[in-house]
C-alpha positions, 0 to 999 in steps of 0.5 A: 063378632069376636068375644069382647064385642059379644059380651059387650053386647049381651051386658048392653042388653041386660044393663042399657045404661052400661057403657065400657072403658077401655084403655084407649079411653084411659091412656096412663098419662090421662089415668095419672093425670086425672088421679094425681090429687087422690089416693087409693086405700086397699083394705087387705092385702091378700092375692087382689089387694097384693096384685092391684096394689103393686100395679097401681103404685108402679104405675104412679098412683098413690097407693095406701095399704091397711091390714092387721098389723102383724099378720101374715099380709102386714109382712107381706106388704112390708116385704114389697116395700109398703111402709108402717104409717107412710103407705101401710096402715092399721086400720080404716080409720088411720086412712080416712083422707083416701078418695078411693077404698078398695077393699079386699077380703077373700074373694069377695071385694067392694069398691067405692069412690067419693065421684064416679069416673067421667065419660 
């Protein structure tokens, strides 16, 4: 058994109802496909919300970011080509139309959606 498989099945026993996904069941064209009507909102934009959010966006998913305006990451985003009011926001209230929130500070992040991702 190689170590995927292993800890398959080691969070199989400890949660019963977990199942995975893995990219042969999410093909990019299905992933854009299935998301092309939502929006993912990062909430920071240090090392994870920099990192998720250029992949996600390089890979056609629309992607919104919110940071202080002004600060080292609103600078930082800029530079990577988020834009102020288009794709780069001030705060959670200005994206309140997102579907998904990703939020990103420090080490710790929480993520939510509106429905959880078919089977």
């Amino acid at each position: 058994m190689n170590p995927i498989e292993e800890t398959a099945k080691l969070t199989h026993f400890v949660f019963p109802n977990f199942s995975f996904l893995s990219l042969t069941d999410w093909p990019l064209p299905k992933l854009q496909e299935y998301l092309k009507d939502d929006t993912l909102a990062l909430i920071g934009y240090g090392s994870q919300g920099h990192g998720q959010g250029l992949n996600a966006r390089d890979n056609g998913i629309n992607v919104i970011v919110g940071v202080r305006e002004g600060g080292e990451s609103w600078k930082q985003a800029q530079e990577d080509g988020w834009v102020s009011l288009a794709s780069l926001f001030v705060s959670e209230a200005d994206i309140s139309e997102r579907t998904w929130t990703n939020r990103k500070f420090s080490s710790v992040s929480l993520g939510s959606r509106k429905d959880p991702l078919p089977h």
